[in-house]
ROKELUM-655628 format. One record per residue (C-alpha): residue in one letter; z, x, y. Coordinates in steps of 0.1 Angstrom, whole numbers, plus 2048, in hexadecimal, padded with zeros to 3 digits. Layout:
// ROKELUM-655628
aZXY ...
***
This chain:
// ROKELUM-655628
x21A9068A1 x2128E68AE x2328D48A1 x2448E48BD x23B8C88D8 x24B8B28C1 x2628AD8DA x24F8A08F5 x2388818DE x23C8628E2 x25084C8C9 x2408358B0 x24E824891 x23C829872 x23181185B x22A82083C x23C80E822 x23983480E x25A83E821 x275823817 x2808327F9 x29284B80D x2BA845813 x2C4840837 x2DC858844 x2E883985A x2F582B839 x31A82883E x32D80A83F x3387F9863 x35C7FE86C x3707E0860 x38C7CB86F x3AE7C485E x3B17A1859 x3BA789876 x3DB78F885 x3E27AF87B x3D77C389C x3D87B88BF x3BE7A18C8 x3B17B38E5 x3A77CF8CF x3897BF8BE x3787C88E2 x36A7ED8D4 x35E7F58FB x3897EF907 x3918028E8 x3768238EE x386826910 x3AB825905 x3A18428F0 x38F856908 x3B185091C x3C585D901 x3AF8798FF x3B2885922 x3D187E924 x3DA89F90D x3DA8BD926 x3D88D790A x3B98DD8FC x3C18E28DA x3DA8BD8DD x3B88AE8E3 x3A88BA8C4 x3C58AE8B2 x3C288C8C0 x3A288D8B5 x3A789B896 x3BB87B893 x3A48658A0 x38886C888 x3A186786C x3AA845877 x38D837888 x36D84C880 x35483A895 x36D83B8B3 x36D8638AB x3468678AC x34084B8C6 x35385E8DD x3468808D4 x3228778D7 x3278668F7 x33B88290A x32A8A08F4 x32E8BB912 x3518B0918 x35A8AD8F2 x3478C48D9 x3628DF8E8 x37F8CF8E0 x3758CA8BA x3628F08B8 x3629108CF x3749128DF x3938FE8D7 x3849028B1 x3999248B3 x3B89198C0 x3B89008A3 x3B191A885 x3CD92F894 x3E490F894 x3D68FF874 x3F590585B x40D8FD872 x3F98DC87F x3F18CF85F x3F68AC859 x3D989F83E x3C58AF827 x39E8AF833 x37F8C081E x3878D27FA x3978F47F8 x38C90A7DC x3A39287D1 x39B9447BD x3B69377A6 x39E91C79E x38593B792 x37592F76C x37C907779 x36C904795 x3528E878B x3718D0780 x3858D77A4 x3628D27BD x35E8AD7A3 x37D8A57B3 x36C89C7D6 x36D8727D9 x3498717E5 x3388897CE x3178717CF x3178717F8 x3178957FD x2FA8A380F x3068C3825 x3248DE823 x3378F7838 x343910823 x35B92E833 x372943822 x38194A841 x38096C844 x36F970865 x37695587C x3659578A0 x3739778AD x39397089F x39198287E x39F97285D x3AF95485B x3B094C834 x3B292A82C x3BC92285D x396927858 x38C90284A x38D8F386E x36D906870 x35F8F5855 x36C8D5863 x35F8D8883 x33F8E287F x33B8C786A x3478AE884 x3278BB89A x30E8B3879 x31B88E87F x31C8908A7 x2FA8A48AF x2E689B891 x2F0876885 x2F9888861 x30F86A84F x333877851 x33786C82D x31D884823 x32C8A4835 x3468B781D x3598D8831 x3648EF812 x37F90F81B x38392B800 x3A29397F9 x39D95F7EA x3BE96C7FE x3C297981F x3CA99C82D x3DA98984B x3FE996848 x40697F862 x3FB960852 x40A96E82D x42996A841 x42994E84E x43A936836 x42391D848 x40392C83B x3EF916827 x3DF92D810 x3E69417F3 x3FC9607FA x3E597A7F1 x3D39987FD x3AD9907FD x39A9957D9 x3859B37D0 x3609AB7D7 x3579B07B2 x36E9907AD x35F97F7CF x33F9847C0 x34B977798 x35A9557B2 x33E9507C7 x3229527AD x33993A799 x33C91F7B6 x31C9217C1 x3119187A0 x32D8FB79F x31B8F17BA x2FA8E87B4 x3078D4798 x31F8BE7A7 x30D8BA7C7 x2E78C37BD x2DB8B07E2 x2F28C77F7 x2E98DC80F x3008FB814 x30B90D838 x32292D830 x33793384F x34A94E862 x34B96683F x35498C847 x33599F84E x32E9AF830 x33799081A x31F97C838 x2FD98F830 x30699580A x30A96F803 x2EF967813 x2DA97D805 x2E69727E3 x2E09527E4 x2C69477FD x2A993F7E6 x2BE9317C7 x2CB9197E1 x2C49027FD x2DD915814 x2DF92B837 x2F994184A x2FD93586C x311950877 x2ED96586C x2D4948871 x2E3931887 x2EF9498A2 x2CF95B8A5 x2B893E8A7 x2CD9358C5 x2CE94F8D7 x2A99558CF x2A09358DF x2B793B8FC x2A895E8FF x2819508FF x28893C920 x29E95592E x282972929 x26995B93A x28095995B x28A97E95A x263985953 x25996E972 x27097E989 x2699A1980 x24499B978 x2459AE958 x2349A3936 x24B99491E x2449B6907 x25A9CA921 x2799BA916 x2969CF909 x2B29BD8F8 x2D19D38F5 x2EE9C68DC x3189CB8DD x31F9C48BF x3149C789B x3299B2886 x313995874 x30E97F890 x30199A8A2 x2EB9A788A x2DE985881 x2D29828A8 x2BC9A08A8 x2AB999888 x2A297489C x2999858BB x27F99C8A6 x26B9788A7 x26E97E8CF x25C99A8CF x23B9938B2 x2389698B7 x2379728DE x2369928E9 x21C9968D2 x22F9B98C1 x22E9C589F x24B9C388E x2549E7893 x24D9E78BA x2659C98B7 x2829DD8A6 x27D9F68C1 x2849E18DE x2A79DA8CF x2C79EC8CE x2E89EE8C0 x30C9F78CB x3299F98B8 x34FA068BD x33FA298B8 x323A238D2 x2FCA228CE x2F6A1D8AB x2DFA3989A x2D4A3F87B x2E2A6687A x302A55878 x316A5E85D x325A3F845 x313A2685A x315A0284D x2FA9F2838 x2F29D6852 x2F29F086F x2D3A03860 x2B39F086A x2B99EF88F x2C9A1588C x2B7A288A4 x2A6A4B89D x29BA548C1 x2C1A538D2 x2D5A688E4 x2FFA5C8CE x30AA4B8F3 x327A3B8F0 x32FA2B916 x31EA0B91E x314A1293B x303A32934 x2F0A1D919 x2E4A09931 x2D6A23948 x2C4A34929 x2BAA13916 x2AFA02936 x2B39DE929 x2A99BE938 x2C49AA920 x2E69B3916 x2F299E8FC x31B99B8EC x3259958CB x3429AC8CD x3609988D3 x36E9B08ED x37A99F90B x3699A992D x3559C591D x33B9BA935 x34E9C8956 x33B9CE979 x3329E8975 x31E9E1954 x30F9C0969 x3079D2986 x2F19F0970 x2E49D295F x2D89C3985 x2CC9E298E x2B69E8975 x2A79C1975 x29F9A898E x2AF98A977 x2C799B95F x2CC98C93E x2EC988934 x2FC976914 x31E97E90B x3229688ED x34496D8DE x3579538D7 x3729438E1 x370948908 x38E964906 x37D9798F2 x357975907 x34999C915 x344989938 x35296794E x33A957959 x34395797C x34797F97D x32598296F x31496B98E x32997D9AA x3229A099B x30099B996 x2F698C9B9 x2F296A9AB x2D3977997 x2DF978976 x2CE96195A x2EE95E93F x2FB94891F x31A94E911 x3249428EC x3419278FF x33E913919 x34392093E x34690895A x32A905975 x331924996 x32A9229B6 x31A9409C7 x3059449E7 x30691F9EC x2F79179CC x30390C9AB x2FF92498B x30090F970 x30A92694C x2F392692D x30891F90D x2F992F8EF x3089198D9 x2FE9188B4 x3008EE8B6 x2E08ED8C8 x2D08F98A3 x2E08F4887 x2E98CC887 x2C18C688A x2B98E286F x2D18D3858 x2C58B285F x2A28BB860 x2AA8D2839 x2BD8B082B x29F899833 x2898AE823 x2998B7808 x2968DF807 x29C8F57EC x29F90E803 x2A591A82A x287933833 x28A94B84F x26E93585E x27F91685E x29C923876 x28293488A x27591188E x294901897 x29791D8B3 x2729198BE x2788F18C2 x29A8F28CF x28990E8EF x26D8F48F1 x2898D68F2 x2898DE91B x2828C3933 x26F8C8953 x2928BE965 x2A38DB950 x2858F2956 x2898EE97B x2AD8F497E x2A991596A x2BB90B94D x2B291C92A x2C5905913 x2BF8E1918 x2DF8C6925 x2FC8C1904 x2F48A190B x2D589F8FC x2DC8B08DC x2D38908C5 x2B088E8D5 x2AD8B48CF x2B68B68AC x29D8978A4 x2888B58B2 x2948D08A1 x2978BB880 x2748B187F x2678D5888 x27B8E086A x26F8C6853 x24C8D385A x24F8FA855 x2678ED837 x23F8DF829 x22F8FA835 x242914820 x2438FB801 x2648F67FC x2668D480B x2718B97EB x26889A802 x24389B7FC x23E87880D x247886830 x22789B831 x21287E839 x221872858 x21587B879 x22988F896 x23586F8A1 x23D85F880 x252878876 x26687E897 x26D85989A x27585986F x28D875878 x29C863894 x2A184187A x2B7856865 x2D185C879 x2F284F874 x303840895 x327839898 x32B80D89A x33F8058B8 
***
């Protein structure tokens, strides 16, 4: 795989006149000026004008007032927005998703001030073509976030409080990736709610409904996928924070009729997969056992959690050199009912491939530990401080450099803090969490957390999926954004034991991830820009890099 250094050639513009017919996502207009006298004359000075914002902005001591702000911002001055997201990306990114991302779904009915993306009910069932033609810049479109906001983060459903999702995660296509905001549509579906605090609220948004049968989901989504691929038939399609069930089902459904991906499935586990490659090397260092000894034990089974041990199944055969079987075997599951086996009765669809057969039905964590002997514990459960002492300390005792990643999100609902995890571990733990954790002190040094956030992937695979034009997303193609984004380190980053590389680069990482994509994209054949197969390494990194869109100021 020799597109995985991508990240490391040198740049070089190419000449070819073969690649001009393509669009540039840069094409979107420079902000313009009302007419002379009409604003205060100081204000034509954009460099006075950033930092009066990023006043105004830290001026808010409430996280979720600063999303608002921004929120605001972007409405009235989009380039201010995105200039100062991409320049203060650590700082920022968690204001406008996790964490705040939650507090602002929660708060969405009764914040509301202007309509943003396109809602689509199931009242609009059998017309769905004629509501999505209502969107002003039908021709621009190039990328969605779909939710139906029945599963947000760990705070179950939202109904239509979802679309900040949408929203968000949309902002970060723009910010990390240089995807033209004009070209980014966020989309909520309204099929009810079984939220009787939200049904209550005379606030709420959304239609006052219990959720639909999924024989009528099924009728509504077939129907809107189909709508579409004929309004926007360029438009690559992200579903988003669906329940579990609905999560795998859709995306099984419609993956190859449609250029499309889950990253609640996809996204997550290609994250933590990269994370987890340079996190097995340390642990494997320290401990001086082969990468094949690794044991990767799961709390939680809900989509995300699922989708991350089908990713880390790549672990195991592209390194470890396993077959796919002696991968499966290295992982396990728990649920609310313990260690997931396959004698158990009325066990969920989802839960069967990593159902063991050769278990003892444990139920208490740290008795799983003691029998599974894992060298990573990993969270997607949403249960706050699951990870306690004593779980850290069987976890220590068992590994020289413990592997931790308690990736629920937001922070109050993450298995472990950060700072709980270092202490209890002796300072020897190598951990990512799904939100951000500031740096700890311990034993004079400074522990610096890894965040296993999905923005490190899925800006550069939807940038990289655009550019080529892809009829569809392969399982390969996010195992190449994972692979590039774990090769994305620098020799600074390697050195200070980090396994995710600085927020701060995330533009020059998704050029990365982008062009890695692009090149699995022709390798599996689904790739509609034939022209890009003739550049070089180079070529096509620096190509990738010319189609961003940057804000003007």
């Amino acid at each position: 795989m020799h597109w995985l250094n991508i990240v490391h050639l040198a740049q070089r513009r190419p000449s070819s006149p073969s690649y001009a017919n393509v669009p540039p996502l840069d094409a979107h207009p420079a902000p313009s000026r009302p007419a002379h006298g009409l604003e205060p004359p100081a204000l034509a000075n954009p460099g006075v004008h950033y930092q009066r914002c990023l006043a105004q902005l830290r001026s808010k001591d409430k996280a979720i007032e600063r999303n608002i702000y921004l929120q605001q911002l972007k409405h009235a001055d989009e380039h201010m927005f995105y200039k100062l997201v991409v320049e203060n990306m650590a700082e920022l990114t968690p204001l406008i998703y996790t964490p705040t991302v939650g507090d602002a779904c929660l708060q969405f009915s009764a914040n509301y001030r202007r309509p943003e993306g396109m809602f689509i009910s199931i009242k609009d069932k059998g017309k769905i073509g004629q509501v999505l033609r209502n969107w002003p810049r039908r021709e621009d479109a190039r990328i969605s976030v779909v939710t139906d906001g029945s599963r947000i983060l760990g705070l179950g459903d939202l109904g239509v409080n979802g679309m900040p999702i949408s929203i968000g995660k949309l902002s970060l296509y723009v910010a990390g990736a240089g995807i033209r905001p004009a070209s980014t549509l966020p989309i909520c579906l309204d099929l009810g709610t079984n939220n009787t605090k939200f049904l209550e609220d005379p606030l709420y948004l959304g239609l006052r409904q219990k959720r639909v049968s999924d024989k009528e989901m099924d009728e509504f989504m077939d129907e809107f996928m189909r709508e579409m691929r004929a309004t926007f038939p360029k438009l690559l399609i992200q579903f988003e924070d669906f329940s579990t069930d609905h999560a795998f089902h859709y995306l099984d459904r419609f993956r190859h009729q449609y250029p499309l991906f889950n990253d609640d499935i996809q996204g997550t586990g290609a994250v933590v997969l990269s994370g987890f490659l340079n996190a097995a090397q340390l642990s494997s260092e320290a401990s001086g056992r082969p990468l094949s000894d690794h044991r990767i034990l799961f709390l939680g089974s809900g989509s995300a959690g699922v989708g991350v041990g089908m990713q880390l199944m790549s672990f195991f055969t592209l390194v470890a050199g396993l077959s796919p079987e002696e991968a499966r075997s290295r992982i396990y599951y728990i649920d609310s009912q313990g260690l997931i086996t396959a004698d158990r009765p009325g066990l969920a669809e989802h839960k069967k491939f990593f159902a063991r057969t050769d278990c003892p039905p444990l139920k208490d964590l740290v008795d799983i530990i003691g029998y599974v002997k894992p060298t990573a514990l990993l969270g997607l459960s949403t249960i706050k401080n699951a990870f306690t002492r004593d779980v850290i300390e069987a976890m220590t005792a068992l590994n020289e450099r413990p592997i931790v990643f308690p990736l629920s999100n937001p922070v109050a609902l993450s298995e472990c803090e950060f700072g709980d995890a270092v202490s209890w571990s002796g300072g020897r733990v190598i951990f990512a969490s799904g939100s951000p954790f500031a740096p700890v002190t311990y034993g004079g040094q400074e522990h610096v957390a890894g965040q296993g956030n999905n923005m490190y992937v899925f800006p550069g695979l939807g940038l990289g999926a655009i550019l080529a034009r892809v009829s569809s997303i392969t399982d390969s193609m996010v195992e190449a954004a994972s692979l590039a984004l774990a090769h994305s380190l620098t020799p600074d980053e390697r050195a200070a034991g980090l396994i995710y590389p600085r927020l701060e680069r995330i533009r020059e990482i998704s050029v990365g991830i982008a062009a890695g994509v692009v090149r699995e994209a022709q390798k599996r054949g689904v790739d509609g820009h034939k022209a890009l197969r003739a550049m070089s390494e180079p070529e096509l990194r620096t190509w990738v890099e010319g189609k961003m869109w940057s804000p003007m100021i």
